[in-house]
BATORTI-502294 format. One line per 10 residues: number of its first residue (from 0); their letters; for each residue x, y, z of N, C-alpha, C. Coordinates in pm, 1 decimal, always signed. Layout:
// BATORTI-502294
NUM> a> X Y Z X Y Z X Y Z  ...
***
This chain:
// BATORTI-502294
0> xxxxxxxxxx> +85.4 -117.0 +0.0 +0.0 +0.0 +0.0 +89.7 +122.8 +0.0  +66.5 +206.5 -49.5 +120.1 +336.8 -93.7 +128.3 +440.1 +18.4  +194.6 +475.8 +67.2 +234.7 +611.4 +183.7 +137.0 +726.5 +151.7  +75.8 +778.2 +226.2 +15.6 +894.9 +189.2 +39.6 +986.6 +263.7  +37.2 +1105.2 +218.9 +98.9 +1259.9 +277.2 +33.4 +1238.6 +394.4  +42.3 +1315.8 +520.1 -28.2 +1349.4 +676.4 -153.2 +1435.2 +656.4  -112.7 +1556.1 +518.8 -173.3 +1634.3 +490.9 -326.0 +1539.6 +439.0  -316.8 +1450.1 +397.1 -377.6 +1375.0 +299.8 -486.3 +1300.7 +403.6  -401.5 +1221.8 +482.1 -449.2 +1156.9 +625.3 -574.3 +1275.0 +696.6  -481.1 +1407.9 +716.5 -587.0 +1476.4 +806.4 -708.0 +1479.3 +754.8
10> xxxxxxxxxx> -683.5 +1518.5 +579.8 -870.6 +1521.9 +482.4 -933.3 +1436.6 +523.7  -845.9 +1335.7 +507.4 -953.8 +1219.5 +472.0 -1044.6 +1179.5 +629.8  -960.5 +1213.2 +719.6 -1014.6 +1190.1 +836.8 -1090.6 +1320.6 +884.1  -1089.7 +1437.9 +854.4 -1167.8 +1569.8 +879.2 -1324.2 +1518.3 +784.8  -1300.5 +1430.4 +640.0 -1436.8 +1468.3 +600.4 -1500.4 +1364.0 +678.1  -1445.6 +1271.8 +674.1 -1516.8 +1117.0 +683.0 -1535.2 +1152.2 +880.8  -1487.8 +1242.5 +928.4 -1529.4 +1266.5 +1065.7 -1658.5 +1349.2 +1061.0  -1644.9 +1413.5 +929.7 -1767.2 +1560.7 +935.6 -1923.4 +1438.1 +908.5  -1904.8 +1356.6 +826.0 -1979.6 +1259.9 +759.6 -2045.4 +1191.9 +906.9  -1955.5 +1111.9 +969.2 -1978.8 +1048.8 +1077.3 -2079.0 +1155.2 +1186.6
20> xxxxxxxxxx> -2062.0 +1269.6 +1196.0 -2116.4 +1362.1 +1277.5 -2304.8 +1369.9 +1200.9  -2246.4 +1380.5 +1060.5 -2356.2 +1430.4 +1003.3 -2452.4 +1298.6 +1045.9  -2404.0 +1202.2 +1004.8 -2492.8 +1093.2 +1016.6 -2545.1 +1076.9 +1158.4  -2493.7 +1118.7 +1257.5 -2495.5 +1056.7 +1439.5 -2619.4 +1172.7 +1435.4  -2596.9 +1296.9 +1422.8 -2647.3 +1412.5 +1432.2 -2858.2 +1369.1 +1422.2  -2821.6 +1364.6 +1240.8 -2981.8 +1423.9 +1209.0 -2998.9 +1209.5 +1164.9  -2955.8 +1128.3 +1237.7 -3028.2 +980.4 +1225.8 -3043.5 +939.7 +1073.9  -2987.4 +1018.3 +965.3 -2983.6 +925.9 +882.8 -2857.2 +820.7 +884.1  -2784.8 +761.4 +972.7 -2734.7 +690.0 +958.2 -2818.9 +559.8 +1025.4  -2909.1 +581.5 +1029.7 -3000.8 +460.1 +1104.3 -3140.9 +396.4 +1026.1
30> xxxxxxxxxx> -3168.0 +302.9 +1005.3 -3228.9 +219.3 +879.4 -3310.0 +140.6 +950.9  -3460.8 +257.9 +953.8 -3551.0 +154.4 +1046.8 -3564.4 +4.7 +1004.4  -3624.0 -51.1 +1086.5 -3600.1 -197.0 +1124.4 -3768.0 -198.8 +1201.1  -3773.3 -336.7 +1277.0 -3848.0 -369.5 +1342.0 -3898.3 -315.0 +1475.5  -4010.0 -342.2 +1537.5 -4058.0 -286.1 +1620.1 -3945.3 -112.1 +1697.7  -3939.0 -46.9 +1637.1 -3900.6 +57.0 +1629.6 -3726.1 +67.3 +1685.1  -3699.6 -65.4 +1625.7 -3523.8 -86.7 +1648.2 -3480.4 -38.1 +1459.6  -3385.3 -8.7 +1516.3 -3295.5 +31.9 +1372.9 -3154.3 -21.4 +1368.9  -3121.7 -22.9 +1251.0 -3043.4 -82.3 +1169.7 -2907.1 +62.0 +1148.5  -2793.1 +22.5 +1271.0 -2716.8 +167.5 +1240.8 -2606.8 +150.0 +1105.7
40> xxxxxxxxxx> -2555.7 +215.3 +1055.6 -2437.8 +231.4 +947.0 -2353.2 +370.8 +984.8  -2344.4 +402.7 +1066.4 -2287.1 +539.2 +1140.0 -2147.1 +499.3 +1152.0  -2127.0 +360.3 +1171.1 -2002.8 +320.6 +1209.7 -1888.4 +316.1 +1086.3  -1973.0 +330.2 +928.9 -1881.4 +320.5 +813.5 -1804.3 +389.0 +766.2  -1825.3 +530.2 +799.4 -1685.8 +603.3 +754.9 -1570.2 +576.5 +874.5  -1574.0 +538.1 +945.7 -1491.8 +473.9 +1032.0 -1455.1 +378.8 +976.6  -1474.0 +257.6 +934.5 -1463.0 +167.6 +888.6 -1350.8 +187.5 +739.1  -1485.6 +253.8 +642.4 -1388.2 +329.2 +554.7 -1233.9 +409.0 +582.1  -1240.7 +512.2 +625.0 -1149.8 +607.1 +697.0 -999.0 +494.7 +784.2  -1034.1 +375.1 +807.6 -960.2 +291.7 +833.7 -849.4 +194.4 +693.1
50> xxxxxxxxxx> -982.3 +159.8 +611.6 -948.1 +108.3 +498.5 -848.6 +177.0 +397.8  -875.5 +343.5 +389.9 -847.3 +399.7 +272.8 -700.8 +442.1 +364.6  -719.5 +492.0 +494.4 -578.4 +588.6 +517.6 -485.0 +461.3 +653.7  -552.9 +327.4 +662.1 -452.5 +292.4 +777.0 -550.5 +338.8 +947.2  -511.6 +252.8 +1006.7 -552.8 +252.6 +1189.7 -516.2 +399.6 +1290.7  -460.6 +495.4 +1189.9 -453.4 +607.1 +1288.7 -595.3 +728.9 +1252.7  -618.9 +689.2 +1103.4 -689.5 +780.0 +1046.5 -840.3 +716.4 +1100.1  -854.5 +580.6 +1118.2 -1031.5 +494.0 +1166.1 -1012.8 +566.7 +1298.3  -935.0 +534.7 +1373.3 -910.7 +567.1 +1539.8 -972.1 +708.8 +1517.4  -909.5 +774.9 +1427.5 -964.8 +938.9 +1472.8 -1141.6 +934.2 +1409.7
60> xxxxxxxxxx> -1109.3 +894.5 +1322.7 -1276.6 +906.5 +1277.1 -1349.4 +849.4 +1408.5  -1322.0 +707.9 +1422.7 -1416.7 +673.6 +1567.9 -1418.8 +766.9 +1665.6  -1275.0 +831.9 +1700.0 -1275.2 +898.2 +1831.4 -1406.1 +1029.8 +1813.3  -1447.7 +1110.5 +1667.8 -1521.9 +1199.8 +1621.6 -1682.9 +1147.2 +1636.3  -1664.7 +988.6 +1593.0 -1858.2 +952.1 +1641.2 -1809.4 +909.6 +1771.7  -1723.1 +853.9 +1858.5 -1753.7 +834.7 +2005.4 -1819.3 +993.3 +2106.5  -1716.9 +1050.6 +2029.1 -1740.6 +1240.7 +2110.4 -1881.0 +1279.2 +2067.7  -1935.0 +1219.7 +1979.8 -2047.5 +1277.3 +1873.5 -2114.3 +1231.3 +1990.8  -2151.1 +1085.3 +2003.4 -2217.9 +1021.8 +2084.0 -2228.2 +1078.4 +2259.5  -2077.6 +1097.9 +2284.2 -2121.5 +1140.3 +2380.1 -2167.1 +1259.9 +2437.0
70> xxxxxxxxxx> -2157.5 +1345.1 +2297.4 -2238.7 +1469.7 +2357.4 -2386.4 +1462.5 +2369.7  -2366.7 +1369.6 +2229.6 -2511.2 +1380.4 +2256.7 -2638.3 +1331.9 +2366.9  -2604.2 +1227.1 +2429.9 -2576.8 +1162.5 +2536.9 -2581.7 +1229.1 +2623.4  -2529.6 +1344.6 +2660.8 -2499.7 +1422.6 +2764.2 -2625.2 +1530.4 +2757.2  -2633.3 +1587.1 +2640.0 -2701.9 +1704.5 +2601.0 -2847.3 +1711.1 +2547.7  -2829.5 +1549.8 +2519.1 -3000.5 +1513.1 +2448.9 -3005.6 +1413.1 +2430.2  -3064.0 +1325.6 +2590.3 -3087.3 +1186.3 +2533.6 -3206.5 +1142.9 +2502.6  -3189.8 +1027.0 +2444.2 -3320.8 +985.1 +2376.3 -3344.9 +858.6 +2405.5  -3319.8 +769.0 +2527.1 -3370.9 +671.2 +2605.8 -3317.3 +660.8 +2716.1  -3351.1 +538.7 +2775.4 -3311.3 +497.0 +2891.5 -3189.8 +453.1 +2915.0
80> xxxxxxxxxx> -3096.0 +401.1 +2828.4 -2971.0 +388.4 +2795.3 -2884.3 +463.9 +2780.9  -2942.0 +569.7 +2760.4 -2857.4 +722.7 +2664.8 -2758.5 +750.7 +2769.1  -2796.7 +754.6 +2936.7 -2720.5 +812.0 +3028.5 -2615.5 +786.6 +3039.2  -2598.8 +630.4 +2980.8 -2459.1 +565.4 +2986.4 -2354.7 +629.3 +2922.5  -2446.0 +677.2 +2773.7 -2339.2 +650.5 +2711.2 -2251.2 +846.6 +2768.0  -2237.2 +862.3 +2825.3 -2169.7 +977.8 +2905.1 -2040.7 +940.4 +2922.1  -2025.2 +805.9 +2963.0 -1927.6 +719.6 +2991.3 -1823.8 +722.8 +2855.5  -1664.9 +764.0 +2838.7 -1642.5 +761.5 +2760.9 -1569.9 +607.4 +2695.8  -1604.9 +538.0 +2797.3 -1547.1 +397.7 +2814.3 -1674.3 +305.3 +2722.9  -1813.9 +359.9 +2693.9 -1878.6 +333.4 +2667.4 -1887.5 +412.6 +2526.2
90> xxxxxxxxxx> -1891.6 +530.2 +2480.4 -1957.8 +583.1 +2384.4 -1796.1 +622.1 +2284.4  -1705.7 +650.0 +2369.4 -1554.0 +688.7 +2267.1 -1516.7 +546.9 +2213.6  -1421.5 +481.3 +2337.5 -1314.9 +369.6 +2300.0 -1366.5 +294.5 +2225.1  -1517.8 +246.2 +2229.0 -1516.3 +118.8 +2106.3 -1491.7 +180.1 +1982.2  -1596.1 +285.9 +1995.8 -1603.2 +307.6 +1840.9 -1454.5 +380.1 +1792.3  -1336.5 +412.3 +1871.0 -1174.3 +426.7 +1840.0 -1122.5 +299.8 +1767.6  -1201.4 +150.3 +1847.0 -1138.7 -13.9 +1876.7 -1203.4 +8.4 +1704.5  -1333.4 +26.0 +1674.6 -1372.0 +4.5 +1545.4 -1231.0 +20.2 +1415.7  -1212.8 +125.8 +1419.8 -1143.9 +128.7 +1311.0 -999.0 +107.9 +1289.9  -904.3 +19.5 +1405.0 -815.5 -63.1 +1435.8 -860.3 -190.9 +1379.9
100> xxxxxxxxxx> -968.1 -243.0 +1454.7 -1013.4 -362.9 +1359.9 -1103.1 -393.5 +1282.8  -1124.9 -342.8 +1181.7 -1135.6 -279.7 +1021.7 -1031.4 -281.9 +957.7  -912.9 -234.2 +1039.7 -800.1 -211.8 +944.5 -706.7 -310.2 +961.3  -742.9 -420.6 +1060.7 -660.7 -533.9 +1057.9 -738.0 -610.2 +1023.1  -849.5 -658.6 +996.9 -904.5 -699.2 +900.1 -873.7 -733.7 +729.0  -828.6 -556.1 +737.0 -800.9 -557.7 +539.5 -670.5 -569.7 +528.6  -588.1 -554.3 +599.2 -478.1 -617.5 +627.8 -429.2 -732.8 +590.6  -544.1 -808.7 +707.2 -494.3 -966.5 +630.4 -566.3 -1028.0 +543.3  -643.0 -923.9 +471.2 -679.6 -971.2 +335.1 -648.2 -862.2 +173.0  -600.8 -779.7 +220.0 -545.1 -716.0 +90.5 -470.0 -770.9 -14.6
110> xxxxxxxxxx> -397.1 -881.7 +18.3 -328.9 -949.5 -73.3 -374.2 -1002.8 -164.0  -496.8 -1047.1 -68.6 -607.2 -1128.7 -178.3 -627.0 -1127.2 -296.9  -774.1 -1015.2 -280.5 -834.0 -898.8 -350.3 -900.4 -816.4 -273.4  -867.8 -677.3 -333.0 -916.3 -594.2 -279.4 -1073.6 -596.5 -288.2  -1173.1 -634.4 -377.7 -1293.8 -647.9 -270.5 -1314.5 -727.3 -187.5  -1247.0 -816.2 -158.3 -1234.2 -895.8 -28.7 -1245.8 -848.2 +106.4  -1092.6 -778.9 +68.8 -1061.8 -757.2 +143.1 -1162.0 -609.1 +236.4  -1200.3 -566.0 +158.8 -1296.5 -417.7 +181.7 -1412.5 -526.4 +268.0  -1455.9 -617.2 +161.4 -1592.9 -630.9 +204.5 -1577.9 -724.9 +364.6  -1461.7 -792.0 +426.6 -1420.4 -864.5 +531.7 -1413.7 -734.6 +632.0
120> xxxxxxxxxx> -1324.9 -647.6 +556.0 -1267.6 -509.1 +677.0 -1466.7 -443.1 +699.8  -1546.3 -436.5 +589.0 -1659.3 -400.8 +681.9 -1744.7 -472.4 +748.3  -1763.1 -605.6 +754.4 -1795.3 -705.3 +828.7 -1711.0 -728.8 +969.6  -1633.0 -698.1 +958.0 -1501.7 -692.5 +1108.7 -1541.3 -590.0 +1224.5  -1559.8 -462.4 +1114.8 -1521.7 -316.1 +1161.0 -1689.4 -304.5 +1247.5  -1791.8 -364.2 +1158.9 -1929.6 -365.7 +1181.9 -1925.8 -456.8 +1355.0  -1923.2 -537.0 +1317.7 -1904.4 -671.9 +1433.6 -1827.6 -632.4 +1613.7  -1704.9 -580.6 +1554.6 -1623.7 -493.6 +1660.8 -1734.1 -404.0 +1722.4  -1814.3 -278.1 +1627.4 -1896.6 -173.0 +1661.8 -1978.5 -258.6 +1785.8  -2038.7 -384.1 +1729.2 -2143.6 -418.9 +1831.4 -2071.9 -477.5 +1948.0
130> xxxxxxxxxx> -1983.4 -530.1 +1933.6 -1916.1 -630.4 +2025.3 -1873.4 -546.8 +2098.2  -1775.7 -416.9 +2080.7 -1743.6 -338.6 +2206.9 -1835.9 -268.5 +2254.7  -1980.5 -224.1 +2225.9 -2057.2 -126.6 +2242.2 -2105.2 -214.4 +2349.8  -2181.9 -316.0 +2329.3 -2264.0 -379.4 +2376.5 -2203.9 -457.0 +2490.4  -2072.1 -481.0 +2491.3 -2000.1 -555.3 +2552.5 -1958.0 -455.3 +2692.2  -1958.6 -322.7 +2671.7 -1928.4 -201.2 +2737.9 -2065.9 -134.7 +2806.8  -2137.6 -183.5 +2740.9 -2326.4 -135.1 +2835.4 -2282.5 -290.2 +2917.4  -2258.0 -412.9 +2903.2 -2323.6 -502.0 +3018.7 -2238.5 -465.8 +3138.2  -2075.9 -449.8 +3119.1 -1967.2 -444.7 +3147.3 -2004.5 -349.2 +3290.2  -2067.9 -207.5 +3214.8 -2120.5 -137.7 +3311.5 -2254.3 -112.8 +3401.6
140> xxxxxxxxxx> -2345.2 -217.9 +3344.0 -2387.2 -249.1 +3407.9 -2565.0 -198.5 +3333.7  -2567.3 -152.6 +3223.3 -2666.9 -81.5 +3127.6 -2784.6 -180.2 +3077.5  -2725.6 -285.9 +3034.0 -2805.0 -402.7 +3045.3 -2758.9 -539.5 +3064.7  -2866.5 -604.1 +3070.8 -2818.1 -759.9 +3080.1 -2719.6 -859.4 +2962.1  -2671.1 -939.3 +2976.8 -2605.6 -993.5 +2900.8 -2700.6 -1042.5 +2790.9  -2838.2 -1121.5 +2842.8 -2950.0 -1177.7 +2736.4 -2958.3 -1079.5 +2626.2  -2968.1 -953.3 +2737.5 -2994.9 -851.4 +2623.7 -2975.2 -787.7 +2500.5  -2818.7 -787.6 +2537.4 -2689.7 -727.9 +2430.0 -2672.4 -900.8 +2364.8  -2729.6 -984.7 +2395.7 -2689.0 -1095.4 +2319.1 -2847.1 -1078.6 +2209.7  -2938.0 -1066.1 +2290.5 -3097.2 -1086.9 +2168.0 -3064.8 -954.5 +2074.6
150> xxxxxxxxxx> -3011.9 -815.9 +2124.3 -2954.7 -732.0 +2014.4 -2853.1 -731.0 +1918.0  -2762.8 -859.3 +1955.1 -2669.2 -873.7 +1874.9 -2725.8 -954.1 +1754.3  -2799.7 -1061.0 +1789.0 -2851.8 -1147.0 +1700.1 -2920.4 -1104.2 +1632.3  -3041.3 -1000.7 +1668.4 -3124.9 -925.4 +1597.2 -3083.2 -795.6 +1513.1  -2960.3 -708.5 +1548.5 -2934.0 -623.7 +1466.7 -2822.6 -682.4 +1425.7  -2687.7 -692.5 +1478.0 -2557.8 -720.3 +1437.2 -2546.5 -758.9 +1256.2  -2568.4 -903.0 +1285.8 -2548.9 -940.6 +1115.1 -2617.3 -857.0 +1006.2  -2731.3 -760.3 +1014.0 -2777.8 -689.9 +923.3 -2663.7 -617.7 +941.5  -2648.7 -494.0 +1033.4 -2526.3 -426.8 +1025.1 -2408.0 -477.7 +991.5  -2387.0 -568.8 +984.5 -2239.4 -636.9 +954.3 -2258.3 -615.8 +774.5
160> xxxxxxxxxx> -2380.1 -667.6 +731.8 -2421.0 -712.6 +606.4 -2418.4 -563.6 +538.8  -2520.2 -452.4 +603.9 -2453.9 -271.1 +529.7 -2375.6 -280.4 +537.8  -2272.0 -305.4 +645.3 -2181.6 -236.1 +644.6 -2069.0 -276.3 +541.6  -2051.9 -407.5 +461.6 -1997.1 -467.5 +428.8 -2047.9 -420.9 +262.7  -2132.4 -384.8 +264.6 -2202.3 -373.4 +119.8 -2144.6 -215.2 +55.6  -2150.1 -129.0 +207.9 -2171.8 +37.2 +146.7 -1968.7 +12.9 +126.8  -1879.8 -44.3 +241.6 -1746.0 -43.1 +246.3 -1695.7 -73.1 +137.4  -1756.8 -213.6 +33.4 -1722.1 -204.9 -66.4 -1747.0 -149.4 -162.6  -1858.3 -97.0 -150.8 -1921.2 +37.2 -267.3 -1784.2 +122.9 -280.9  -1782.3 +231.3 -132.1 -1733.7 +342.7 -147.6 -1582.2 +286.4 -164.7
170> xxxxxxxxxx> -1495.9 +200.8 -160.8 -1346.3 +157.5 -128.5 -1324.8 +108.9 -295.8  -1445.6 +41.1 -365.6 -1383.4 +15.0 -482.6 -1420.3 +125.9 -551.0  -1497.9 +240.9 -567.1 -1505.8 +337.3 -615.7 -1375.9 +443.4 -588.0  -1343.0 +443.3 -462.9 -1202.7 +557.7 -457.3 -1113.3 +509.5 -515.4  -1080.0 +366.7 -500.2 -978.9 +301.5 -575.6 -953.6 +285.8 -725.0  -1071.0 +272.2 -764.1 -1114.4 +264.8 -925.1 -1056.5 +390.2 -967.4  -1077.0 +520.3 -966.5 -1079.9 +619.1 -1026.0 -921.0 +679.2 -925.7  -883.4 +645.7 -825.9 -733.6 +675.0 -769.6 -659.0 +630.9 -835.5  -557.6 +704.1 -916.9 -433.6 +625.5 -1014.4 -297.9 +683.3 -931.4  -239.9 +626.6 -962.5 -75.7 +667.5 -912.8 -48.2 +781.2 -863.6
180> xxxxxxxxxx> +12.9 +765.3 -799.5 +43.3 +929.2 -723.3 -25.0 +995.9 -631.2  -153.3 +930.9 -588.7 -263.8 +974.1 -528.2 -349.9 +1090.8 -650.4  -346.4 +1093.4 -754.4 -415.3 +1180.2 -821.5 -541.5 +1107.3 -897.3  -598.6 +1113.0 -961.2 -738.9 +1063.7 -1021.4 -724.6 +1018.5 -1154.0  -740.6 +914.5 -1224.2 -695.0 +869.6 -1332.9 -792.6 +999.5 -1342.7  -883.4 +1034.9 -1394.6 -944.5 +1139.9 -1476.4 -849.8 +1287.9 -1502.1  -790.7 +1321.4 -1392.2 -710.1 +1402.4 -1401.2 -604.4 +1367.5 -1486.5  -529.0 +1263.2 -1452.0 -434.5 +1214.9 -1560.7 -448.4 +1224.6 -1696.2  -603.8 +1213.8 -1722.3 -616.4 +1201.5 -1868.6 -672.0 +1348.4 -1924.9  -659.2 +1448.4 -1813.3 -650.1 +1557.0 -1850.4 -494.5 +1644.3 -1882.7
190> x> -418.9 +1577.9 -1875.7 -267.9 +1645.4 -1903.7 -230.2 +1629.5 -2019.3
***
């Protein structure tokens, strides 16, 4: 994989953080579902942001929806759970853990192929989201273990399944049209 400028790193992690906000913010990152549970994808530019720039650039994106979360949390909650997530042990670190493993994920499958490897790193990155979240409400005591286990079963694999679908959307699309140098084959074929 190709070195990319810091300068390059910060974009990519400033938009895909602005994205992550946008989505936490106004709930379109959430895909109603059943009896008024939803289906989140909030966790993918993290995921992404892991894939495209490496484990320092996911970490920051997560650390941007953990803070997201916990303001919001703090400032406007919207259940009975919400109080927790105040806790930054609860609402930051997983979603930081997310895009570490996402990116060791594509890691040990880049060699492959790269949609593989995308579509494994968002199935990983997805899976992690629930596993530390949920694992961090029983931990503290937010809910029961049955609980975070009947939510895992019931949301998890859909989320695993977006998340795995949009990761390879957006990862073979940057890649497709990224040519050498970090510049845009389209640009190239403008010189």
């Amino acid at each position: 994989m190709a070195q990319h400028s810091p300068l390059r790193k910060i974009v990519v992690a400033g938009a895909l953080g602005a994205i992550s906000v946008v989505l936490f913010l106004t709930n379109i990152g959430l895909i109603p579902w059943f009896s008024g549970a939803a289906i989140t994808v909030m966790h993918v530019p993290v995921i992404i942001g892991a894939v495209l720039e490496g484990p320092v650039v996911g970490a920051a994106v997560g650390l941007v929806f953990g803070v997201s979360a916990l303001i919001k949390a703090a400032t406007a909650p919207g259940g009975p759970i919400d109080v927790f997530f105040v806790n930054p042990l609860i609402s930051v670190l997983p979603r930081m853990l997310v895009g570490i493993a996402a990116w060791a994920a594509y890691k040990a499958f880049r060699g492959k192929a790269e949609p593989v490897a995308a579509t494994v790193s968002g199935i990983a990155g997805s899976l992690a989201n629930s596993v530390f979240v949920l694992g961090a409400l029983v931990l503290f005591g937010a809910i029961p273990l049955a609980t975070a286990a009947a939510v895992f079963v019931a949301n998890s694999l859909l989320e695993a399944a977006a998340a795995a679908v949009l990761t390879l959307g957006v990862v073979s699309a940057w890649k497709g049209i990224e040519g050498r140098g970090g510049k845009a084959r389209l640009a190239a074929e403008e010189e």
